[in-house]
Residue, then its C-alpha position, 0 to 999 in steps of 0.5 A: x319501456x322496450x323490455x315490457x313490449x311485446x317484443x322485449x326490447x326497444x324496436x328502431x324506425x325503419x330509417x334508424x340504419x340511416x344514422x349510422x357513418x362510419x366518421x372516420x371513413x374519408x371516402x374522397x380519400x378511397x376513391x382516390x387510391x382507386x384512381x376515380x375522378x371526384x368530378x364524374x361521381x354521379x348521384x347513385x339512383x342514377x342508370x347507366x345509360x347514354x353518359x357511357x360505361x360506370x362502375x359502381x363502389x360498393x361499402x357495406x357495414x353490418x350493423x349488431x346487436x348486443x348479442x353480436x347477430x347482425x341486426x341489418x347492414x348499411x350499404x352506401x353506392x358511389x356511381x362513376x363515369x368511367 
């Protein structure tokens, strides 16, 4: 069906990228060998503000397609109190 579309292939929702984790990723793992205190993540919509400085941790994955060309990146943002 994809390929008799006028874009020749299957098309994803916009919300498809949101499907993709990286499972064997253990982010609380990571974020303590970067020495951050679980307790003082914030929810990453957050600004920084009154509770002080924060760093932000940044993991980005590109996402291709079967001709190996990126197709979109999934960016996750964990916010920490500092």
């Amino acid at each position: 069906m994809g390929r008799a579309s006028e874009w020749g292939d299957i098309i994803a929702p916009p919300t498809f990228p949101v499907t993709f984790r990286d499972e064997n990723a253990d982010t609380g793992s990571m974020l303590r060998d970067l020495g951050v205190d679980i307790s003082r993540i914030l929810h990453g919509d957050e600004k920084a503000g009154r509770s002080g400085p924060m760093a932000f941790v940044v993991r980005e994955m590109a996402v291709t397609d079967g001709e190996n060309e990126i197709v979109c990146r999934v960016r996750h943002i964990t916010v920490v109190r500092l």
